[in-house]
TIVO-2410 file (N, C-alpha, C; in nm, 3 decimals):
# residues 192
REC num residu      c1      c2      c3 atome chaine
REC   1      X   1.183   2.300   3.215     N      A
REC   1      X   1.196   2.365   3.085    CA      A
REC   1      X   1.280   2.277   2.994     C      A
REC   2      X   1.216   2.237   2.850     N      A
REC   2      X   1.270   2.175   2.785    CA      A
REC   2      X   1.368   2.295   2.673     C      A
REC   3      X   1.501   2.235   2.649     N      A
REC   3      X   1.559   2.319   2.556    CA      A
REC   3      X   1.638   2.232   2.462     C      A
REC   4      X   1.641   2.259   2.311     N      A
REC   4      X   1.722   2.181   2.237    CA      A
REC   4      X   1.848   2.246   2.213     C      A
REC   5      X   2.003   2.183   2.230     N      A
REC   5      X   2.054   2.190   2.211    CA      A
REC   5      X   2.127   2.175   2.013     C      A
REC   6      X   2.135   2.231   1.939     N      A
REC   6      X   2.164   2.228   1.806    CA      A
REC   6      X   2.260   2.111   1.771     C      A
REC   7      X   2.300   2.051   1.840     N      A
REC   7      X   2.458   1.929   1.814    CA      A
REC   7      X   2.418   1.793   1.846     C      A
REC   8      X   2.512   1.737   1.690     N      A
REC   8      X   2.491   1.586   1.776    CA      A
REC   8      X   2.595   1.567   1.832     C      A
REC   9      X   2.708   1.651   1.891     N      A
REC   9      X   2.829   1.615   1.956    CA      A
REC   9      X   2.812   1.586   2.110     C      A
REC  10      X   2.814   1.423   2.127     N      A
REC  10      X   2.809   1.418   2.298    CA      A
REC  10      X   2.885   1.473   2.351     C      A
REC  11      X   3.021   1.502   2.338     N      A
REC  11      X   3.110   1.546   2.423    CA      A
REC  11      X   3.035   1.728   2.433     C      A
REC  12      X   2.970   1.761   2.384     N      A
REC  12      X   2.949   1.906   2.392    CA      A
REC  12      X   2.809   1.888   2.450     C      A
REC  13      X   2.675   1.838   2.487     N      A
REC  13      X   2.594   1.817   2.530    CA      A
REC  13      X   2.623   1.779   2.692     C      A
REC  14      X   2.703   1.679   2.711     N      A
REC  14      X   2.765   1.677   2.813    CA      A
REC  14      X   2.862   1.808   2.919     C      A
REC  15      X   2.934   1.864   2.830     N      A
REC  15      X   2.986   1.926   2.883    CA      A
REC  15      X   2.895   2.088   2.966     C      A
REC  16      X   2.794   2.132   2.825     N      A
REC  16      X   2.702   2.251   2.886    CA      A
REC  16      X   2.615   2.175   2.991     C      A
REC  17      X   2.538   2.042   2.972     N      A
REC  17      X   2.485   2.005   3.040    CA      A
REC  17      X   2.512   2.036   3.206     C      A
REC  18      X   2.625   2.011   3.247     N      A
REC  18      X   2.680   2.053   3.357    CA      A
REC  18      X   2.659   2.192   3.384     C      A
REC  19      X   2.683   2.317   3.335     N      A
REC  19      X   2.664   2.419   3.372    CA      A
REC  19      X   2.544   2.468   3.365     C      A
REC  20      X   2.454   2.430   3.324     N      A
REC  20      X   2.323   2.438   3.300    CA      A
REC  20      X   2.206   2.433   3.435     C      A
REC  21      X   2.139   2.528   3.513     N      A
REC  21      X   2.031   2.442   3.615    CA      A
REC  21      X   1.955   2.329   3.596     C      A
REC  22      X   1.947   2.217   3.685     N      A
REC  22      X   1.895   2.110   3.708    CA      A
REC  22      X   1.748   2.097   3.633     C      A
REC  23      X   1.678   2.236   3.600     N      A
REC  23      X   1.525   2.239   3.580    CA      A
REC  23      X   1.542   2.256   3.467     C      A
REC  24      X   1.640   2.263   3.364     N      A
REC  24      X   1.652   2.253   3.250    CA      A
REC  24      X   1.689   2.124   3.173     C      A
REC  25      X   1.573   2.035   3.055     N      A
REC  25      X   1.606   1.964   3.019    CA      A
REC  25      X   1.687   1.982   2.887     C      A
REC  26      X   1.825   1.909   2.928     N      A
REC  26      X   1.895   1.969   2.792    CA      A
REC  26      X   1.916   1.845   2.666     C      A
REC  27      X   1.813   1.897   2.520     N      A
REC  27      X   1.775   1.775   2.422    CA      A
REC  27      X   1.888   1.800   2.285     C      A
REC  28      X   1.945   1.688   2.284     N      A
REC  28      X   2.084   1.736   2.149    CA      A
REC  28      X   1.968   1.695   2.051     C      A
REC  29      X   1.993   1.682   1.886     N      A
REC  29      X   1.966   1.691   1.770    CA      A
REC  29      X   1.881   1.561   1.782     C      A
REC  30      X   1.973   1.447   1.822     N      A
REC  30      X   1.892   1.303   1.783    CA      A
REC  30      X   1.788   1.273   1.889     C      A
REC  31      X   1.717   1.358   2.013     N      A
REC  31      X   1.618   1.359   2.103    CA      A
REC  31      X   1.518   1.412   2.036     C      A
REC  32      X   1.536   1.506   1.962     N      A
REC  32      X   1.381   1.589   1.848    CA      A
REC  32      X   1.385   1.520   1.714     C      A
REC  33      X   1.475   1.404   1.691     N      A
REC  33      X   1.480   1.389   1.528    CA      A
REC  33      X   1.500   1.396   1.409     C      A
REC  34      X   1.666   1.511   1.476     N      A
REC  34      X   1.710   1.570   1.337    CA      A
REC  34      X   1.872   1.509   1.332     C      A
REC  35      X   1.808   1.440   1.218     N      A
REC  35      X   1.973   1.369   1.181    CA      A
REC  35      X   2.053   1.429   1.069     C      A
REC  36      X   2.028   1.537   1.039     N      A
REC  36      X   2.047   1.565   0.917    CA      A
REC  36      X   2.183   1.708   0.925     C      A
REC  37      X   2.294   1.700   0.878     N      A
REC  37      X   2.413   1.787   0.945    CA      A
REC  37      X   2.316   1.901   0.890     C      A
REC  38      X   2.375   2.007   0.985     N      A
REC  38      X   2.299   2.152   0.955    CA      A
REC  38      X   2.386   2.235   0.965     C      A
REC  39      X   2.389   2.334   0.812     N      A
REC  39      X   2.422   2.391   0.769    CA      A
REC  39      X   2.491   2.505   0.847     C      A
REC  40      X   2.621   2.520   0.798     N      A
REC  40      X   2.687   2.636   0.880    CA      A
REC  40      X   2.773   2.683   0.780     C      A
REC  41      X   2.758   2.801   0.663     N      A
REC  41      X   2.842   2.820   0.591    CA      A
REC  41      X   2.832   3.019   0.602     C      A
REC  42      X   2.851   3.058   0.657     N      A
REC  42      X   2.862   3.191   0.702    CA      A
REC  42      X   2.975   3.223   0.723     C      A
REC  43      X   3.045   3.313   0.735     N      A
REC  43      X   3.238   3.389   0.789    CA      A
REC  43      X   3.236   3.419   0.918     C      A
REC  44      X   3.123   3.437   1.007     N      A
REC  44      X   3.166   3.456   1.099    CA      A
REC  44      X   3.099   3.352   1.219     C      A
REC  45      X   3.172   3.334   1.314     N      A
REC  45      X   3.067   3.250   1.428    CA      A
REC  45      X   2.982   3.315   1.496     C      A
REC  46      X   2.918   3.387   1.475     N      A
REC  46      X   2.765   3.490   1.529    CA      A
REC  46      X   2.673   3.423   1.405     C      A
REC  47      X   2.736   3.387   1.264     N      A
REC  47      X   2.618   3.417   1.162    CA      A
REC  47      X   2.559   3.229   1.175     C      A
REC  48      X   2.719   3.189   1.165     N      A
REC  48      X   2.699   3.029   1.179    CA      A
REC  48      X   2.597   2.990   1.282     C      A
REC  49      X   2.591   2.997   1.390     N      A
REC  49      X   2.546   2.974   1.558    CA      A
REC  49      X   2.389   3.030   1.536     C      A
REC  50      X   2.314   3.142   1.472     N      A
REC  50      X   2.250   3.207   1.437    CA      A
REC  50      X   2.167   3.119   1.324     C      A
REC  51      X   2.263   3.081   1.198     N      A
REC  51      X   2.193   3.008   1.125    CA      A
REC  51      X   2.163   2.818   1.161     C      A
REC  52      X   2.209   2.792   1.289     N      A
REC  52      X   2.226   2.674   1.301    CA      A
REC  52      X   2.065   2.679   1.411     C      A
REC  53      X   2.086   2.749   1.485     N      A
REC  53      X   1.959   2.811   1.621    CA      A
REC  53      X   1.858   2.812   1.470     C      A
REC  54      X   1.827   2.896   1.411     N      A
REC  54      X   1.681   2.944   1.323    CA      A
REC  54      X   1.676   2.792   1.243     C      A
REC  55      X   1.747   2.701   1.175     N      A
REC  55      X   1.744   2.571   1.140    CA      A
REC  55      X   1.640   2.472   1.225     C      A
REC  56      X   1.697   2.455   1.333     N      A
REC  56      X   1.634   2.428   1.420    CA      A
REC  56      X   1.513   2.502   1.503     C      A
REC  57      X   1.479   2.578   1.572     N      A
REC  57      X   1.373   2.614   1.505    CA      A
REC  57      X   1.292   2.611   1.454     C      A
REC  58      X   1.323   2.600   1.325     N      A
REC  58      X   1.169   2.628   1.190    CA      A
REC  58      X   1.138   2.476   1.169     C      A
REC  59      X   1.259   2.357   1.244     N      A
REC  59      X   1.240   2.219   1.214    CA      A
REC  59      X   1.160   2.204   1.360     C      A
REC  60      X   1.156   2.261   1.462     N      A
REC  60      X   1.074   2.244   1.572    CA      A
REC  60      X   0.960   2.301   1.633     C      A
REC  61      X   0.992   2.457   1.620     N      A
REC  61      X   0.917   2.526   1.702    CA      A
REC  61      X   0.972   2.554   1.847     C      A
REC  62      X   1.106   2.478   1.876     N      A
REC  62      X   1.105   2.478   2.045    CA      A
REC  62      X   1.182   2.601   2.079     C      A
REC  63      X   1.184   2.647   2.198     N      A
REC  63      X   1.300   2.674   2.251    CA      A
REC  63      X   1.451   2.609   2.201     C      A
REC  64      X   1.560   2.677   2.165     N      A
REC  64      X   1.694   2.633   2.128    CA      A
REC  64      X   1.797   2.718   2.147     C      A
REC  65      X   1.866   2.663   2.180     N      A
REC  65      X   2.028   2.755   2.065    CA      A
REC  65      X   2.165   2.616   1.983     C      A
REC  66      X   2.219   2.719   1.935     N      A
REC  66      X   2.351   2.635   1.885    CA      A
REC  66      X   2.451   2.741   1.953     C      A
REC  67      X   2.586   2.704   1.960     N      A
REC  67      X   2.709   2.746   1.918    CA      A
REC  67      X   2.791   2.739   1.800     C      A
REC  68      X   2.897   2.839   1.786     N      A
REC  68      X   2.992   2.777   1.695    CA      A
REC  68      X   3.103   2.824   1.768     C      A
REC  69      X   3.220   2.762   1.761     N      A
REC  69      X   3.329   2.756   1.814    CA      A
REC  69      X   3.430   2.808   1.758     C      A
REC  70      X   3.561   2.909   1.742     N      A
REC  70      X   3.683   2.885   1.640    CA      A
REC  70      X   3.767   2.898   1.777     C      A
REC  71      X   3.888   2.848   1.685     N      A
REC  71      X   4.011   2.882   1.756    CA      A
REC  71      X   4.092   2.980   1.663     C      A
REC  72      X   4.145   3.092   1.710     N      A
REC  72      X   4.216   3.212   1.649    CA      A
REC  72      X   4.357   3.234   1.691     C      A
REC  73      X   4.446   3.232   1.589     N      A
REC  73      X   4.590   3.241   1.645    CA      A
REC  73      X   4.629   3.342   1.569     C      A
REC  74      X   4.691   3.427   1.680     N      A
REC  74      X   4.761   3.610   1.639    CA      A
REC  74      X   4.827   3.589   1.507     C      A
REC  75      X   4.917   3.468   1.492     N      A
REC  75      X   5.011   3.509   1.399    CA      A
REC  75      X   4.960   3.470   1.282     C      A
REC  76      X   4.836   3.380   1.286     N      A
REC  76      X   4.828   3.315   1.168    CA      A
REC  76      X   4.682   3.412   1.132     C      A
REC  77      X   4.668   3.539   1.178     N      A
REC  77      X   4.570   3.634   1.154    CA      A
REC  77      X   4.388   3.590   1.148     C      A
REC  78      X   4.443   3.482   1.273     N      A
REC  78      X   4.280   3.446   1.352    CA      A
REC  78      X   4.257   3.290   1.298     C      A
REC  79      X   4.337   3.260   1.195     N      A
REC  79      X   4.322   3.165   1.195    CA      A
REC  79      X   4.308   3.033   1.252     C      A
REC  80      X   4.278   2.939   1.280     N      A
REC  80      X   4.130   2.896   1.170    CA      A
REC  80      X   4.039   2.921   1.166     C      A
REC  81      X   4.013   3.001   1.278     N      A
REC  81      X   3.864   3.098   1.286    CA      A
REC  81      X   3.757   2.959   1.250     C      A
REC  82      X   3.651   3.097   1.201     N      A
REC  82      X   3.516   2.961   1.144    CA      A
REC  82      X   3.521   2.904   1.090     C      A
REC  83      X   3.650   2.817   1.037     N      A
REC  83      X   3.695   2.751   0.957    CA      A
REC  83      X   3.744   2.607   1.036     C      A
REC  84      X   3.729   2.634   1.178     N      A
REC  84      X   3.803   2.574   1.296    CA      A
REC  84      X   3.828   2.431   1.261     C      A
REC  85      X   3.683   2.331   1.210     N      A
REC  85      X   3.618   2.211   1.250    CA      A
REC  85      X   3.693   2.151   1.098     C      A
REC  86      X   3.700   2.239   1.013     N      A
REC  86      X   3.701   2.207   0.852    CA      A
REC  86      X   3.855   2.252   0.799     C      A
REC  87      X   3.932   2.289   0.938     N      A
REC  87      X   4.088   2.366   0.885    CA      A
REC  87      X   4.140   2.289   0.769     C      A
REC  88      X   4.181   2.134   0.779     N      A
REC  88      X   4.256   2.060   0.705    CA      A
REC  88      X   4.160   2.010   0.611     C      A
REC  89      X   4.053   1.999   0.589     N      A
REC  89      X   3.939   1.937   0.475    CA      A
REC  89      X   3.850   1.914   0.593     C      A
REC  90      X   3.718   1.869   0.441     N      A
REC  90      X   3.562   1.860   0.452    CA      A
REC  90      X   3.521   1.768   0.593     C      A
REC  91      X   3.689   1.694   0.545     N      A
REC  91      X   3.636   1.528   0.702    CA      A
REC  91      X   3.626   1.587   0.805     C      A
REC  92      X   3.663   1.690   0.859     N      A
REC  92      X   3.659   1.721   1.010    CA      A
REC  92      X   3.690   1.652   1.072     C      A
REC  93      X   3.866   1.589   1.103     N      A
REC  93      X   3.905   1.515   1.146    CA      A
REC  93      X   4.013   1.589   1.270     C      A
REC  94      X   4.001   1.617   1.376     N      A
REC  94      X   4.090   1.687   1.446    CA      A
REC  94      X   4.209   1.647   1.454     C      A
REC  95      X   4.243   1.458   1.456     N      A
REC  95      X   4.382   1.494   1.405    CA      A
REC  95      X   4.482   1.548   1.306     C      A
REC  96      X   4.383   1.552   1.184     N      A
REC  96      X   4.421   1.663   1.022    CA      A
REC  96      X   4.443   1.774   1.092     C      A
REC  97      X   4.331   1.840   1.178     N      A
REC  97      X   4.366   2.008   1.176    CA      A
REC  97      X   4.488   1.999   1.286     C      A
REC  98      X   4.475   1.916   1.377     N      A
REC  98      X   4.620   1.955   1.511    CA      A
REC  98      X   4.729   1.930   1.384     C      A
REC  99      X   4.768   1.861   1.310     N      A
REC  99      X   4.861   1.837   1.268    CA      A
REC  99      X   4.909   1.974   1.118     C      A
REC 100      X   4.775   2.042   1.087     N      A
REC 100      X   4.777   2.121   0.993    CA      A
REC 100      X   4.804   2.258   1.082     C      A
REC 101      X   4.772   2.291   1.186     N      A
REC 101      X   4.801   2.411   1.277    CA      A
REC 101      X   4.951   2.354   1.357     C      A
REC 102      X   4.995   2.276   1.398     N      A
REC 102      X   5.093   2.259   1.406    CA      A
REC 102      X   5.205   2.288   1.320     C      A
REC 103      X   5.187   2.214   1.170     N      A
REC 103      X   5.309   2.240   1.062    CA      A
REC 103      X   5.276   2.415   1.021     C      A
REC 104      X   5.191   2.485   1.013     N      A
REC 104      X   5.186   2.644   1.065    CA      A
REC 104      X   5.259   2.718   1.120     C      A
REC 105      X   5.225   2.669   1.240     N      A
REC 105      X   5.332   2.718   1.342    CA      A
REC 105      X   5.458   2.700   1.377     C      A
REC 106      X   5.507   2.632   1.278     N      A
REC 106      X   5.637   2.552   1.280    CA      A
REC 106      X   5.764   2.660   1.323     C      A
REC 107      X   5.837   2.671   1.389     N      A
REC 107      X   5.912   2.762   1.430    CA      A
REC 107      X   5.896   2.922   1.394     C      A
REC 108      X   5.786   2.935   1.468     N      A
REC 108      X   5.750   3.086   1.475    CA      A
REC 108      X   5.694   3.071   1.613     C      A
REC 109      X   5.714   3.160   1.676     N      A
REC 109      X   5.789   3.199   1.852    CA      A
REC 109      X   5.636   3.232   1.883     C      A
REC 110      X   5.558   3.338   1.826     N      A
REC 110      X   5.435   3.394   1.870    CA      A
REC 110      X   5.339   3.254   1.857     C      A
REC 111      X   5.267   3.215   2.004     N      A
REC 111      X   5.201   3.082   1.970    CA      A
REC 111      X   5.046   3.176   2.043     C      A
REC 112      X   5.027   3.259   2.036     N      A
REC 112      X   4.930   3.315   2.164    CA      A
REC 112      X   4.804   3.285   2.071     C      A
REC 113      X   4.691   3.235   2.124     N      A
REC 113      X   4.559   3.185   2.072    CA      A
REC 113      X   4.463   3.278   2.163     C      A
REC 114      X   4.336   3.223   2.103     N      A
REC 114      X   4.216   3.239   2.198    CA      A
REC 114      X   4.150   3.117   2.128     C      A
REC 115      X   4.060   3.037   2.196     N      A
REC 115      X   3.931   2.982   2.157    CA      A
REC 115      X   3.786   3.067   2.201     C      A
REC 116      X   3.696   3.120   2.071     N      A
REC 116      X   3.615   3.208   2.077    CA      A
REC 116      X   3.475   3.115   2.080     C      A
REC 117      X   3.346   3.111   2.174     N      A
REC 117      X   3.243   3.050   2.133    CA      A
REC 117      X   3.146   3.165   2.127     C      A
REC 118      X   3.048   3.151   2.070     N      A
REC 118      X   2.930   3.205   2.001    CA      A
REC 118      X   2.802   3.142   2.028     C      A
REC 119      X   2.720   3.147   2.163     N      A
REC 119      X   2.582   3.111   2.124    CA      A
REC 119      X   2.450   3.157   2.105     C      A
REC 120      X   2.384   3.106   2.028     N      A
REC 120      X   2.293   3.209   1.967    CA      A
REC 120      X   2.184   3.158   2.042     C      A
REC 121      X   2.104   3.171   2.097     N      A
REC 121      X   1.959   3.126   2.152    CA      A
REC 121      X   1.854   3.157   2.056     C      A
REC 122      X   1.727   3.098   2.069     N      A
REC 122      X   1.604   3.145   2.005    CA      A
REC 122      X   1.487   3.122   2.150     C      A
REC 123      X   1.460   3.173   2.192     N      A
REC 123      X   1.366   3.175   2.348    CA      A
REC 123      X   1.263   3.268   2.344     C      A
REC 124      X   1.114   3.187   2.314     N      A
REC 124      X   0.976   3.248   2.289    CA      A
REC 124      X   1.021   3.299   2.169     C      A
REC 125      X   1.066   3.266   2.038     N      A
REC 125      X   1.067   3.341   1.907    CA      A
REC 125      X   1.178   3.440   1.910     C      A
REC 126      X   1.259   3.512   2.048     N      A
REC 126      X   1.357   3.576   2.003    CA      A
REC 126      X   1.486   3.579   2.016     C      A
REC 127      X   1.563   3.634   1.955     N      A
REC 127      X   1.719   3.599   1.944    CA      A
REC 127      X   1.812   3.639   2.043     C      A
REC 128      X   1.870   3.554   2.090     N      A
REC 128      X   2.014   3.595   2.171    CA      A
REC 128      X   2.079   3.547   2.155     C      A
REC 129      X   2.238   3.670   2.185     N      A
REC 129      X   2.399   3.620   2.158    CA      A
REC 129      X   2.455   3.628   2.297     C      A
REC 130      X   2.559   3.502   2.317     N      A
REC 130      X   2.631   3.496   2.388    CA      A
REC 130      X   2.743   3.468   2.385     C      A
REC 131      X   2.876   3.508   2.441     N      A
REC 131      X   2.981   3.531   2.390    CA      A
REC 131      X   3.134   3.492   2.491     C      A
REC 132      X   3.211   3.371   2.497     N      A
REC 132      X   3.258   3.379   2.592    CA      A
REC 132      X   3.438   3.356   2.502     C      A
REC 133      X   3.531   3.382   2.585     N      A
REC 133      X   3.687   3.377   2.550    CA      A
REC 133      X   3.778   3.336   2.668     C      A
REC 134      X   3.886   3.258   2.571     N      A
REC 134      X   3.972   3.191   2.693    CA      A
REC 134      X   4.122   3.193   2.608     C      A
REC 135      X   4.174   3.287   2.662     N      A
REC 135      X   4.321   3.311   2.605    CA      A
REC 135      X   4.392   3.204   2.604     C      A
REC 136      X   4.490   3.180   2.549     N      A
REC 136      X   4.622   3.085   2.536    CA      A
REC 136      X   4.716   3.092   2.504     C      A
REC 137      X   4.768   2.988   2.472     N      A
REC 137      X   4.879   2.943   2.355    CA      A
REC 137      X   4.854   2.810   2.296     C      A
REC 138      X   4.934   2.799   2.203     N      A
REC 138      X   4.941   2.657   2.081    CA      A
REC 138      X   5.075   2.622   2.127     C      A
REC 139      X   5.050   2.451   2.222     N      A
REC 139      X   5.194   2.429   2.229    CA      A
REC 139      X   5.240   2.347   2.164     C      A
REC 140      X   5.361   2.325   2.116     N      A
REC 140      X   5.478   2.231   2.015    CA      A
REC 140      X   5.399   2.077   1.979     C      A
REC 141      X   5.319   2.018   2.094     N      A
REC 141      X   5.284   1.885   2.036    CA      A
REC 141      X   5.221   1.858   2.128     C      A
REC 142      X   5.102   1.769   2.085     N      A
REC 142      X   4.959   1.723   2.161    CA      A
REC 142      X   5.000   1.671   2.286     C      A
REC 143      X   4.909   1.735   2.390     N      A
REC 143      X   4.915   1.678   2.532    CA      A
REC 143      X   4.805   1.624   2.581     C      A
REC 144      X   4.780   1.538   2.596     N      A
REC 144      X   4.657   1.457   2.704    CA      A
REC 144      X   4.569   1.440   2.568     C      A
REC 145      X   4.468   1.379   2.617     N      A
REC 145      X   4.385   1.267   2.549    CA      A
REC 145      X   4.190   1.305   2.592     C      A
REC 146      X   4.226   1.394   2.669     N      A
REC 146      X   4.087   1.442   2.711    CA      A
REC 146      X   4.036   1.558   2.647     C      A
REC 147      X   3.900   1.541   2.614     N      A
REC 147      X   3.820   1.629   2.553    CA      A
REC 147      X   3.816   1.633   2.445     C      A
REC 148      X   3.819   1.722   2.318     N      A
REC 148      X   3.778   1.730   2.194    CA      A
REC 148      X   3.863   1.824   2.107     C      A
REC 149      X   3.897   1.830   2.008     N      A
REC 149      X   3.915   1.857   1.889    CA      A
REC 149      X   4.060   1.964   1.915     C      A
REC 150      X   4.103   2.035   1.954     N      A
REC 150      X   4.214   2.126   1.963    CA      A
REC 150      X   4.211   2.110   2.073     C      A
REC 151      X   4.223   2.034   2.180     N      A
REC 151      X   4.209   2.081   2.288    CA      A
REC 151      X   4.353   2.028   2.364     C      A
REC 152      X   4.438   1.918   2.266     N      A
REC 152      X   4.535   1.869   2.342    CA      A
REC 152      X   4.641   1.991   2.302     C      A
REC 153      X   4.630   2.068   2.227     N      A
REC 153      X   4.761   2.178   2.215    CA      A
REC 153      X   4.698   2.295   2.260     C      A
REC 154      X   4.623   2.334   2.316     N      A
REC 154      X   4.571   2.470   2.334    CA      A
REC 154      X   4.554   2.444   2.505     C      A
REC 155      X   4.697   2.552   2.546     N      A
REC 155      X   4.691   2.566   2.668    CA      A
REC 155      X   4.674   2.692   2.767     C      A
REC 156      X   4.579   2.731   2.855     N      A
REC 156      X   4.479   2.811   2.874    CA      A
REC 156      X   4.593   2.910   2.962     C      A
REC 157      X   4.581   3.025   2.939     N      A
REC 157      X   4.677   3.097   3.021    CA      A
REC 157      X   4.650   3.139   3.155     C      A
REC 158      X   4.788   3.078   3.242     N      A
REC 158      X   4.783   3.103   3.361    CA      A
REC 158      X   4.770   2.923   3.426     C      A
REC 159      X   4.780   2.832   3.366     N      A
REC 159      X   4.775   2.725   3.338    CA      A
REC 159      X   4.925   2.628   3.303     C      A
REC 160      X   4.930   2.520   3.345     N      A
REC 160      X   5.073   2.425   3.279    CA      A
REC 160      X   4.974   2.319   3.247     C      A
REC 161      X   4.879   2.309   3.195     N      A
REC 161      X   4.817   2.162   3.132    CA      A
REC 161      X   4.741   2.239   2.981     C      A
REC 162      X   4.741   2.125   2.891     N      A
REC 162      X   4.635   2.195   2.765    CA      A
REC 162      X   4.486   2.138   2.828     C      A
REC 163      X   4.415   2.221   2.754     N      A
REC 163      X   4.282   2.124   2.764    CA      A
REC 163      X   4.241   1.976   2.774     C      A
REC 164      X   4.352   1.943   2.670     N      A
REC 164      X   4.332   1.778   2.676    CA      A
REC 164      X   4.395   1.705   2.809     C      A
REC 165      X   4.492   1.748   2.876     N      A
REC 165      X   4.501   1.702   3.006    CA      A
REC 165      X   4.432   1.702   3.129     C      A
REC 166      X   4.296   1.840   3.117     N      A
REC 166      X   4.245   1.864   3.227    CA      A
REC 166      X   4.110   1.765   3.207     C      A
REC 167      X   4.086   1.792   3.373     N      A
REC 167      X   3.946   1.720   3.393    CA      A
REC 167      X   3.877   1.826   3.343     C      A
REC 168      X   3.719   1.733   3.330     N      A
REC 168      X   3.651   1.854   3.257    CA      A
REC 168      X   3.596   1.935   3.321     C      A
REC 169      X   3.589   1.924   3.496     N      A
REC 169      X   3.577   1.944   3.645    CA      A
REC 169      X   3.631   2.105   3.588     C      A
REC 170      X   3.746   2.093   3.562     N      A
REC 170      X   3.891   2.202   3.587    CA      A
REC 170      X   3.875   2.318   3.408     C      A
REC 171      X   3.843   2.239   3.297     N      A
REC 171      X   3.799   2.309   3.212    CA      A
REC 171      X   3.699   2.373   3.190     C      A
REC 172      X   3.575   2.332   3.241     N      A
REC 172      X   3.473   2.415   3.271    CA      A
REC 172      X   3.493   2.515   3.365     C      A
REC 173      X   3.573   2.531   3.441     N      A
REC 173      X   3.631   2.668   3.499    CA      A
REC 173      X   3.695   2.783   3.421     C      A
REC 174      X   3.713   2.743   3.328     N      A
REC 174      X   3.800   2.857   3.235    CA      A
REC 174      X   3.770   2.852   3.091     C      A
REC 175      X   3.694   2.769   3.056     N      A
REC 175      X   3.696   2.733   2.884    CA      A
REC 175      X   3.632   2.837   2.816     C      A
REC 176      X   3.597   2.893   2.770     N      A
REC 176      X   3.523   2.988   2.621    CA      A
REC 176      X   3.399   2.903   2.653     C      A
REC 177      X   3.403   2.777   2.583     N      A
REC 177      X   3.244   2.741   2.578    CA      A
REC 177      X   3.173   2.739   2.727     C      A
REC 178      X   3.246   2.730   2.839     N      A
REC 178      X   3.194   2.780   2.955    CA      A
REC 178      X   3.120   2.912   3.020     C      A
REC 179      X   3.236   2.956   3.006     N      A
REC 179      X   3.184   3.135   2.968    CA      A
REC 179      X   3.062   3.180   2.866     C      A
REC 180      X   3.081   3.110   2.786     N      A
REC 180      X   2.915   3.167   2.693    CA      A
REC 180      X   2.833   3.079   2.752     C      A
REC 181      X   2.833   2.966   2.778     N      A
REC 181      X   2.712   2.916   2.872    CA      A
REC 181      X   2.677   2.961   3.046     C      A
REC 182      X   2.773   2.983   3.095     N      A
REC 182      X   2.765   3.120   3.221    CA      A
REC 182      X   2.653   3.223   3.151     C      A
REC 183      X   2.698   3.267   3.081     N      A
REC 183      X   2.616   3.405   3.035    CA      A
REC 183      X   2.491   3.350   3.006     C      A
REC 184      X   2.471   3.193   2.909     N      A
REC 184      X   2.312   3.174   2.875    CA      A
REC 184      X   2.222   3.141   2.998     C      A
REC 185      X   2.303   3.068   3.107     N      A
REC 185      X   2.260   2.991   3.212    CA      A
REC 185      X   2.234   3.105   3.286     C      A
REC 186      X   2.280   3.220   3.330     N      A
REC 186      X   2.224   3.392   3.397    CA      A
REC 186      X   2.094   3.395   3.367     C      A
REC 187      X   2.091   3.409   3.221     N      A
REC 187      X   1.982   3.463   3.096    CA      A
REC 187      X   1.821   3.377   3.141     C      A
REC 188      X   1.887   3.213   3.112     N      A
REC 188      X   1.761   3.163   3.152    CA      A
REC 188      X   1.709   3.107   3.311     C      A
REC 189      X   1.813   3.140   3.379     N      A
REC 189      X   1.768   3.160   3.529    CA      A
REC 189      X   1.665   3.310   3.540     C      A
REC 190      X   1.729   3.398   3.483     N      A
REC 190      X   1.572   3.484   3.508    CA      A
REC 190      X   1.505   3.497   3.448     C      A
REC 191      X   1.469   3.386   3.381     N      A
REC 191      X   1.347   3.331   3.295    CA      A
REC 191      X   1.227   3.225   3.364     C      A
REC 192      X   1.350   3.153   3.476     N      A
REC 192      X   1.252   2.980   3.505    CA      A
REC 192      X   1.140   3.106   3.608     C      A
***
């Protein structure tokens, strides 16, 4: 079974790839031909993930989904939410946003997070949501060098490493975007 994945982000193709069954071929954006950034301007990550899946889609015909990702912190009232990728400006530069959620949080005690993912499927023409969460905290200053975008200050509770320190062996055990791909990978196992 061929399925397109909505992203040109290797590190995120890679990472579902793994949780995914073997009989599934998993195709990012630049395997079907679409180079073109796709649109995600919605408030919430159900509408984003939703409008990114039907994009794709109407540019293919295939089987797909997207995600969208935020990270939400209690005190800063969910913030950055769907705003996650774009916190500090348009560049989407993760060292802008670690450094813009950092000066935030600047001596205020409540650091408790979640990272929330959202994926939307489109399979034979119809829609599915999947939904996974991984509690935390936001700690004082970037740790480790592994993985992607918030991941060196966001440390998973029940845990002494952030994301960016763990293997991705050890994050795919607990991550949000794991958990919603658990749930898609159920979905299309009783499908093959």
């Amino acid at each position: 079974m061929k399925l397109i994945f909505a992203t040109g982000n290797e590190h995120k193709i890679k990472e579902v790839s793994r949780s995914l069954s073997k009989e599934i071929e998993l195709l990012g954006l630049s395997d079907v031909g679409i180079d073109e950034e796709i649109p995600e301007d919605h408030e919430s990550l159900e509408d984003n993930a939703l409008q990114k899946a039907r994009y794709v889609f109407g540019k293919t015909g295939e089987d797909c989904f997207a995600d969208d990702t935020g990270l939400e912190v209690e005190i800063l009232q969910g913030e950055p939410g769907v705003y996650s990728a774009r916190y500090a400006g348009p560049q989407k530069k993760a060292e802008d946003n670690i450094h813009k959620l950092l000066e935030n949080l600047q001596d205020l005690d409540n650091r408790k997070a979640r990272f929330r993912t959202v994926i939307a499927l489109i399979f034979k023409g119809k829609e599915y949501l999947f939904e996974g969460i991984c509690n935390g905290v936001i700690t004082t200053q970037p740790k480790g060098h592994k993985g992607f975008g918030y991941d060196p200050v966001f440390m998973p509770n029940g845990f002494r490493k952030t994301f960016g320190e763990m293997s991705l062996k050890d994050k795919n055990l607990v991550s949000h975007r794991a958990r919603a791909v658990a749930k898609l990978s159920l979905f299309l196992k009783e499908q093959l």
